[in-house]
C-alpha positions as CSV (number, residue, x, y, z in Angstrom):
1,X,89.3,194.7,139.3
2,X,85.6,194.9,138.1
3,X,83.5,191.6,138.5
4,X,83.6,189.7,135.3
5,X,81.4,187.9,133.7
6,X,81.2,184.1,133.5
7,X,82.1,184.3,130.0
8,X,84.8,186.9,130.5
9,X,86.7,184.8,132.6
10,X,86.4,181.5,131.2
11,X,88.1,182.9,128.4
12,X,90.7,184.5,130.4
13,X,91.1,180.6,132.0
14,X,91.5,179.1,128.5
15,X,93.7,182.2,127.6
16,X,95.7,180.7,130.4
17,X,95.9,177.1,129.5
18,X,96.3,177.8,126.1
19,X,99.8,180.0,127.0
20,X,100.7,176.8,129.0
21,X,99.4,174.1,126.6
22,X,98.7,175.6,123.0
23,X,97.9,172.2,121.9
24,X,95.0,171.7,124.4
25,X,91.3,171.0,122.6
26,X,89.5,172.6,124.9
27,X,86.2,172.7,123.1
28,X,86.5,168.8,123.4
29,X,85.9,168.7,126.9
30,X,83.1,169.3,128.8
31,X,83.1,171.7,131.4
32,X,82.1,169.4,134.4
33,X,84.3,166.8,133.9
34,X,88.1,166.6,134.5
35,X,89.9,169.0,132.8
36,X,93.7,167.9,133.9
37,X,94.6,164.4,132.1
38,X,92.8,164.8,129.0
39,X,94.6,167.3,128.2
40,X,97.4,166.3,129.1
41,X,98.5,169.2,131.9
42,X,101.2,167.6,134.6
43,X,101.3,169.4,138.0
44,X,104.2,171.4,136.7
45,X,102.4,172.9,133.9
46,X,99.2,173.2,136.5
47,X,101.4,175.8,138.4
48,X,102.2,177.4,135.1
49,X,98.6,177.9,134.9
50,X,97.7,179.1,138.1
51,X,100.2,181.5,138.1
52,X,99.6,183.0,134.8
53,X,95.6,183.5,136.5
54,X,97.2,185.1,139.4
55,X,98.9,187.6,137.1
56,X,95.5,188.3,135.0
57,X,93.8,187.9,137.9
58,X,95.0,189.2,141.0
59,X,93.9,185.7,143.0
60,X,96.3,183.3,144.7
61,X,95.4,179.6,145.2
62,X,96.5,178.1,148.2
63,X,97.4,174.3,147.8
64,X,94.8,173.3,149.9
65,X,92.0,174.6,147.4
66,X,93.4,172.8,144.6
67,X,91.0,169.9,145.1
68,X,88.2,172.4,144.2
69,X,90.2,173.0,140.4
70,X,89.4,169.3,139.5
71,X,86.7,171.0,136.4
72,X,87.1,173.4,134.4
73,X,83.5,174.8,135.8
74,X,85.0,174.4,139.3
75,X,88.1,176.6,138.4
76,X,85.8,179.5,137.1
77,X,83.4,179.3,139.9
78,X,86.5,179.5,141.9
79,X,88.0,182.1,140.6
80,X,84.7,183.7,140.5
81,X,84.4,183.8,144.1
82,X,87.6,185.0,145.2
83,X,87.9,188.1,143.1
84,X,86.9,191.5,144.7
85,X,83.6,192.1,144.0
C-alpha cells in the first residue's frame, strides 16, 4: 500500500469509527485529547474499530500499543508509522 497522507488516513480512521459508532461527533473533539469516552466507544466497540483499520489498512495492533491510541492524533501517527512505506 502507498504512503497516505495525513489527511487520507484520518478520514479512513473516522470512516472506521463511524461504521462502528455512526452517532459519533467527531468534529466535536479535538484531536489531542481523548477520543474514547466522549464518544462513547466501550472496549468492545474499540476492537470493532481496530479491526475494521486492519482490514483498510493492512496493520495489526498489538494490545500492548494500545496505550499509544489514547487520541485520535496518536492513532493516526500510529497508524502512520506502521504502514509500509
Amino acid at each position: 500500500m502507498a504512503q497516505l497522507s495525513h489527511d487520507t488516513l484520518r478520514d479512513t480512521v473516522i470512516d472506521a469509527i463511524l461504521a462502528v459508532a455512526p452517532e459519533a461527533d467527531i468534529d466535536s473533539l479535538p484531536p489531542d485529547r481523548p477520543w474514547r469516552e466522549p464518544l462513547e466507544i466501550d472496549s468492545f466497540d474499540f476492537l470493532n474499530i481496530l479491526v475494521d483499520l486492519e482490514k483498510r489498512l493492512g496493520v495489526s495492533v498489538p494490545e500492548s500499543d494500545y496505550h499509544e491510541l489514547a487520541t485520535l492524533e496518536g492513532l493516526i501517527d500510529y497508524l502512520k508509522r506502521r504502514l509500509p512505506p
